[in-house]
DRENDO-1510 file (C-alpha; in Angstrom, 1 decimal, always signed):
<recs>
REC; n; res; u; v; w
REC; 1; UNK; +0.4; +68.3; -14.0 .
REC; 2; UNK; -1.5; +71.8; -14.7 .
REC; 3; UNK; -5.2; +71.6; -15.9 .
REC; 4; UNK; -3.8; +73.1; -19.1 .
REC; 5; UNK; -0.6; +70.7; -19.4 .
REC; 6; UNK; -3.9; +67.5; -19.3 .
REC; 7; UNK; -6.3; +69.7; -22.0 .
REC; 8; UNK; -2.6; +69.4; -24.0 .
REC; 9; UNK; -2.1; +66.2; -23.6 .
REC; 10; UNK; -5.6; +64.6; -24.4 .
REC; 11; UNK; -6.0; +66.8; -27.3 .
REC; 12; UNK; -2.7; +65.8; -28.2 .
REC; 13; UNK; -3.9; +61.9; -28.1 .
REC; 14; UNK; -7.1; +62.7; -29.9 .
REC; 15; UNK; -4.9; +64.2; -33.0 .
REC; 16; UNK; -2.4; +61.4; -32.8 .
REC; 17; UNK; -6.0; +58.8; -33.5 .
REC; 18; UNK; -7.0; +61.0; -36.4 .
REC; 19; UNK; -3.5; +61.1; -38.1 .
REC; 20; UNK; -3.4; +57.2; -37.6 .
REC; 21; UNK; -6.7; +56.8; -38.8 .
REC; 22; UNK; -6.4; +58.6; -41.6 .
REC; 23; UNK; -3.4; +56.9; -42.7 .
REC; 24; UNK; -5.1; +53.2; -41.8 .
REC; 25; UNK; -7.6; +54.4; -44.9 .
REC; 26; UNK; -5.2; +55.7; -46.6 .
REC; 27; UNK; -3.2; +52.3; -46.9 .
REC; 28; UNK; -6.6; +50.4; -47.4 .
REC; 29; UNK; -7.4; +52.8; -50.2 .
REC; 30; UNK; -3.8; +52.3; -52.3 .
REC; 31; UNK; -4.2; +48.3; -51.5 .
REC; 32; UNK; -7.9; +48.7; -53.5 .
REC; 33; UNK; -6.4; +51.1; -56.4 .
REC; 34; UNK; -3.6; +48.4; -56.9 .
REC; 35; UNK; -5.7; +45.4; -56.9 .
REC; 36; UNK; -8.4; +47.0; -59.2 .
REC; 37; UNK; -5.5; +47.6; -61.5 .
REC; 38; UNK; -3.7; +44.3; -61.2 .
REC; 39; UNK; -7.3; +42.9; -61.9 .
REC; 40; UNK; -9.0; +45.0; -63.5 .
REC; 41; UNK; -12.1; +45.4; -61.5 .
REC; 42; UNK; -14.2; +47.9; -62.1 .
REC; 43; UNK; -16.2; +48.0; -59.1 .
REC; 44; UNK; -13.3; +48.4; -56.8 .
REC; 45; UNK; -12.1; +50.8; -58.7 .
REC; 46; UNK; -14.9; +53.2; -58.2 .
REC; 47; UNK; -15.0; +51.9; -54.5 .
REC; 48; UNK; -11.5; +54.1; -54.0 .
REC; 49; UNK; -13.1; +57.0; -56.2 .
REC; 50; UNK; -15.9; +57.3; -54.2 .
REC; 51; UNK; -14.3; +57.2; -50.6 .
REC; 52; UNK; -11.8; +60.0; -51.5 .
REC; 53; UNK; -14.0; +62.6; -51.0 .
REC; 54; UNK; -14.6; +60.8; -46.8 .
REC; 55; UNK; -10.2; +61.0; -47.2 .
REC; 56; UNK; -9.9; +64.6; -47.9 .
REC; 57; UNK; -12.7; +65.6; -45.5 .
REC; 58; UNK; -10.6; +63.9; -42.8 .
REC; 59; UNK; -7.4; +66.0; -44.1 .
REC; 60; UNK; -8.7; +68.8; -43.4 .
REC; 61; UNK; -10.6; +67.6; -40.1 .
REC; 62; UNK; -7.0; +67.0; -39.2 .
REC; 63; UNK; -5.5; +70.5; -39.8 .
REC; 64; UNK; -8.4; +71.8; -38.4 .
REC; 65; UNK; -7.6; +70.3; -35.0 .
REC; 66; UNK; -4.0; +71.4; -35.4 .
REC; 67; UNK; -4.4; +74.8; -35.5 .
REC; 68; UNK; -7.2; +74.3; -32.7 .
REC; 69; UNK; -4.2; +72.9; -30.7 .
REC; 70; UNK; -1.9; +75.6; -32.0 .
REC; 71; UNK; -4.1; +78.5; -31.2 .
REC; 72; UNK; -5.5; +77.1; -27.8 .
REC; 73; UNK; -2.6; +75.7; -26.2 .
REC; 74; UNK; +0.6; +77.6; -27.4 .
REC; 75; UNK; +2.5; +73.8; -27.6 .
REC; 76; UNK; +6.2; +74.8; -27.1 .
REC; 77; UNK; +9.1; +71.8; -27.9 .
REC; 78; UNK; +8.6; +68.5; -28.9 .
REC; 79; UNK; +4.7; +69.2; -28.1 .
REC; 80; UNK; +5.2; +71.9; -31.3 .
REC; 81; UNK; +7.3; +69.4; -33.1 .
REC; 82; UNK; +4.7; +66.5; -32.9 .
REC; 83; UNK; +2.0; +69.6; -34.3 .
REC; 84; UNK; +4.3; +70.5; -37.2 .
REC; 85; UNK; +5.0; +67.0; -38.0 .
REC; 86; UNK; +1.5; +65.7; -38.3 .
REC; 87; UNK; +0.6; +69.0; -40.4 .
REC; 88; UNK; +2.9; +67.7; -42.9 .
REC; 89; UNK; +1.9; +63.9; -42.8 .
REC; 90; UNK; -1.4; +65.1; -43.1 .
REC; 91; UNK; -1.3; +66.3; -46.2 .
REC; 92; UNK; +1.1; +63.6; -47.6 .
REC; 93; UNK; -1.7; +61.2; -46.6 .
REC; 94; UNK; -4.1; +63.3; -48.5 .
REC; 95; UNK; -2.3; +63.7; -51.4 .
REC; 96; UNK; -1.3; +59.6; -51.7 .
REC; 97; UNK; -5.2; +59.2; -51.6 .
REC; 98; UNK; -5.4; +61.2; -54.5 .
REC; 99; UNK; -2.9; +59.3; -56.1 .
REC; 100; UNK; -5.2; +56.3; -55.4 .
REC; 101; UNK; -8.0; +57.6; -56.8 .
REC; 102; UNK; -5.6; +58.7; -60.0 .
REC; 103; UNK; -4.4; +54.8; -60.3 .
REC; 104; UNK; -8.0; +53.6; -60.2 .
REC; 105; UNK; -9.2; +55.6; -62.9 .
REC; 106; UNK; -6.4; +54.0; -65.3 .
REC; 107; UNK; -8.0; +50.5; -63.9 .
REC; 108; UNK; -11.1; +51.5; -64.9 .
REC; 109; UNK; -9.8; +52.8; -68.3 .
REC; 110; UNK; -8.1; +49.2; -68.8 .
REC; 111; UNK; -11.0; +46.9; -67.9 .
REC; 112; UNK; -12.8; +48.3; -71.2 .
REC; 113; UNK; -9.9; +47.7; -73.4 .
REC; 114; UNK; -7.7; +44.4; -74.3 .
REC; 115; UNK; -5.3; +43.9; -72.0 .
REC; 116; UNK; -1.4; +44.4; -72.6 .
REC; 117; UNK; +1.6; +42.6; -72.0 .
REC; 118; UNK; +4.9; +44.0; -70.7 .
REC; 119; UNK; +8.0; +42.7; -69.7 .
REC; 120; UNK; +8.1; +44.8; -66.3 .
REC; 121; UNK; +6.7; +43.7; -62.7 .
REC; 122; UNK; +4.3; +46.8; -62.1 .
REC; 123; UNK; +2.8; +44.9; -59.2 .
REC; 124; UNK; +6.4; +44.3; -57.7 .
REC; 125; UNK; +6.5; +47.8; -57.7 .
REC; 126; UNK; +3.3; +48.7; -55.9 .
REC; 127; UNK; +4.2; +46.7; -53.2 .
REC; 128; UNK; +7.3; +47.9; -52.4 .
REC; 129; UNK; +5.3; +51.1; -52.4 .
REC; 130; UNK; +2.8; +49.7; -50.2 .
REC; 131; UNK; +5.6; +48.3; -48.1 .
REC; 132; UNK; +7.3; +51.9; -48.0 .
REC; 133; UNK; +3.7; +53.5; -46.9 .
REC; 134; UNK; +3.1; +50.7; -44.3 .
REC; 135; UNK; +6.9; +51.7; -42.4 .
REC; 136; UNK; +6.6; +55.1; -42.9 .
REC; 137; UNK; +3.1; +54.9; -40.6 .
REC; 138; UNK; +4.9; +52.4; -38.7 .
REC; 139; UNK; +7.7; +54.3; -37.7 .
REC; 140; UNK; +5.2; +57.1; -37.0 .
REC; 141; UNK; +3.9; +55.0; -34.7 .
REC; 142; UNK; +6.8; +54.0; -32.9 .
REC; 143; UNK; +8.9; +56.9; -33.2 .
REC; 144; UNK; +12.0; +54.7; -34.8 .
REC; 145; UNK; +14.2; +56.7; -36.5 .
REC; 146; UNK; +16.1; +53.6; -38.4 .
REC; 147; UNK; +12.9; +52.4; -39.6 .
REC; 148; UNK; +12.0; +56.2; -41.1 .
REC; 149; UNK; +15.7; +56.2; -42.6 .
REC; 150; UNK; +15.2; +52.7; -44.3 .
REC; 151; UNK; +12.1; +54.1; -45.9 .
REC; 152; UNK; +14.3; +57.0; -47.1 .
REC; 153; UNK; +17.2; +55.1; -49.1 .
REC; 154; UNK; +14.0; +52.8; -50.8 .
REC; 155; UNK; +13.2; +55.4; -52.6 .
REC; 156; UNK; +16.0; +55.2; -55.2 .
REC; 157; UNK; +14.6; +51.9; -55.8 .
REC; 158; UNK; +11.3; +52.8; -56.9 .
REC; 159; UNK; +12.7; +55.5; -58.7 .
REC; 160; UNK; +14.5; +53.2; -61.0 .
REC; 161; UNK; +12.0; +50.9; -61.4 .
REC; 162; UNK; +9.8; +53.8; -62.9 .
REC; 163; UNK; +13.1; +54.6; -65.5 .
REC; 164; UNK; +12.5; +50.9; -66.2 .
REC; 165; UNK; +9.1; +51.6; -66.7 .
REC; 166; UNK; +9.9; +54.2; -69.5 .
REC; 167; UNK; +11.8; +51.8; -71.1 .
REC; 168; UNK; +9.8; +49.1; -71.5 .
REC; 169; UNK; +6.6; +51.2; -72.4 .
REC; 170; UNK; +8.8; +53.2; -75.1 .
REC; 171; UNK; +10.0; +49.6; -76.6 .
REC; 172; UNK; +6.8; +48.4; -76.2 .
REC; 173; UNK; +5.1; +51.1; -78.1 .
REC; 174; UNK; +7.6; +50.9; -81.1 .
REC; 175; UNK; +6.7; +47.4; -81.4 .
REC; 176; UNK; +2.8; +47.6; -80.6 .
REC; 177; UNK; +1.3; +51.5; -81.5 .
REC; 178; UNK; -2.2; +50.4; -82.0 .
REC; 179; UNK; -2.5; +49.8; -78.3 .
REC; 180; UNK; -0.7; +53.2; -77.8 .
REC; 181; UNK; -2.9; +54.4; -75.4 .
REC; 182; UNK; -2.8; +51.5; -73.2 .
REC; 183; UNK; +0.6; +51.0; -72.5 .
REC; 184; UNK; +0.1; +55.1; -71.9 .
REC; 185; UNK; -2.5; +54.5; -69.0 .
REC; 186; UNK; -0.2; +51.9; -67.2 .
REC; 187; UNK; +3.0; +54.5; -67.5 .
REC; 188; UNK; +0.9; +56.7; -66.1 .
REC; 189; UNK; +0.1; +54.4; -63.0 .
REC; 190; UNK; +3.9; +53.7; -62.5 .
REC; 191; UNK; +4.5; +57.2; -62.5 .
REC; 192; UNK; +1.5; +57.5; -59.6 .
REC; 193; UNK; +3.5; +54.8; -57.9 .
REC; 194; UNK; +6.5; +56.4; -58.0 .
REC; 195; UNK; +5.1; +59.6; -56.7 .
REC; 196; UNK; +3.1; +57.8; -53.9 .
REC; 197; UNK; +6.6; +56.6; -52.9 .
REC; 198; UNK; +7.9; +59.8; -53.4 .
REC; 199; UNK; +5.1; +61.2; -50.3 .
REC; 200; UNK; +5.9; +57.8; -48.3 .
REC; 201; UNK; +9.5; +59.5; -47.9 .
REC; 202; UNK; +8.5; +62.6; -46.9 .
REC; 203; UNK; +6.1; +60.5; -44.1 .
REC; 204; UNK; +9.8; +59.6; -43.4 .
REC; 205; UNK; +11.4; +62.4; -43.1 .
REC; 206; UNK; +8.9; +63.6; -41.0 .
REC; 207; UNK; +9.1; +61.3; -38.7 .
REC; 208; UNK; +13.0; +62.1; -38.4 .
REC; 209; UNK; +12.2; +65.4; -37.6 .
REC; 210; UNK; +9.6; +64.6; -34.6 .
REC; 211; UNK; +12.6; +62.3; -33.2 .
REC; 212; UNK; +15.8; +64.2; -33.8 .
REC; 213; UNK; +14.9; +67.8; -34.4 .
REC; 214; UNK; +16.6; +67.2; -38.0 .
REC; 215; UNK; +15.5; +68.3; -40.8 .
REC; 216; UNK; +16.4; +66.0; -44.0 .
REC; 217; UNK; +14.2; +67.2; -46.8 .
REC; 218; UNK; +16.0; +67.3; -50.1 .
REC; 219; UNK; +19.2; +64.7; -49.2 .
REC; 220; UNK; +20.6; +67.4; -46.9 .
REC; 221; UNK; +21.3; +65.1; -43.8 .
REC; 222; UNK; +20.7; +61.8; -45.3 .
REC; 223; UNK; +23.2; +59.0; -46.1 .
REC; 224; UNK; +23.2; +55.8; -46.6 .
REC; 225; UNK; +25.1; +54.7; -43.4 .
REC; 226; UNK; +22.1; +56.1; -41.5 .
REC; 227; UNK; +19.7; +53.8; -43.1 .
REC; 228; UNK; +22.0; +50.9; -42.1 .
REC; 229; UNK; +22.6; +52.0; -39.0 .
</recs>
């Protein structure tokens, strides 16, 4: 192996510990925003505020290195691939720890205010988001396709569980409007759920991409028999 081919390859295994890194705080961050909504604690709750500012430094410590790699080396192949891939993750991560920080604010919002009942699972919810986030690293990790595609066809599921959302809040509302805003703040947090989800797939797709070369974006290659298969 060529001096260059080893500079590559260890700056290559230096971005592949940031990316996972990033996306270990990541998790931890959406596990905190959930539980300081599902129980209302405040001081959690600004725990996740205050660490996203550490989060997006590290985004763009990421990219950084990237284009360091990019400009340095010339990658060419599944080298470029693995670059182009982790760009992309990279800013999914980011933009899930914004998310976060977006779900924790409702917590705090609720904490101060009586709570609410609904007739929908919101923590069901987040951890099936949680559970897509965790494969979508996992198969990152591990390079398996099937894994990636499985994350892929959850999405639907989260999707309808935010329409469900809609409908219970709207119901809800009709029946209770002097808590209006209440039942507002934790639509709002399924809809950060859904979108969180939403970034988990693209993590997903991603991964595809580094493995196969395919690119799935937007249902183009997708199917349900791959997810099975």
């Amino acid at each position: 192996m060529s001096r260059h081919a080893i500079h590559l390859q260890k700056a290559i295994d230096a971005l592949k510990r940031m990316i996972l890194s990033l996306g270990a705080d990541v998790e931890n961050s959406v596990k905190q925003a959930v539980q300081s909504l599902a129980q209302r604690q405040i001081d959690l709750a600004t725990k996740v505020i205050e660490t996203d500012a550490e989060i997006d430094q590290r985004e763009v410590d990421v990219e950084e290195e990237c284009l360091k790699i990019l400009a340095l080396h010339q990658p060419v192949a599944n080298d470029l691939r693995l670059i182009i891939a982790i760009l992309k993750i990279n800013n999914d991560l980011e933009r899930i720890g914004d998310l976060s920080v977006n779900i924790a604010e409702r917590a705090i919002y609720l904490s101060n205010v009586a709570r609410v009942d609904l007739p929908f699972d919101l923590q069901k919810m987040a951890e099936k988001v949680q559970s897509m986030l965790k494969r979508s690293l996992d198969a990152l990790v591990n390079r398996d396709e099937k894994l990636a595609y499985q994350v892929c066809a959850d999405d639907d599921e989260v999707d309808t569980m935010n329409r469900e959302m809609y409908g219970c809040v709207e119901q809800a509302i009709k029946k209770d409007s002097a808590n209006l805003n209440s039942y507002i703040q934790l639509l709002s947090a399924s809809r950060y759920l859904e979108r969180m989800a939403d970034h988990a797939t693209n993590i997903a797709e991603d991964v595809i991409y580094l493995v196969t070369g395919d690119i799935i974006r937007h249902g183009s290659n997708f199917s349900q028999e791959e997810a099975d298969f």
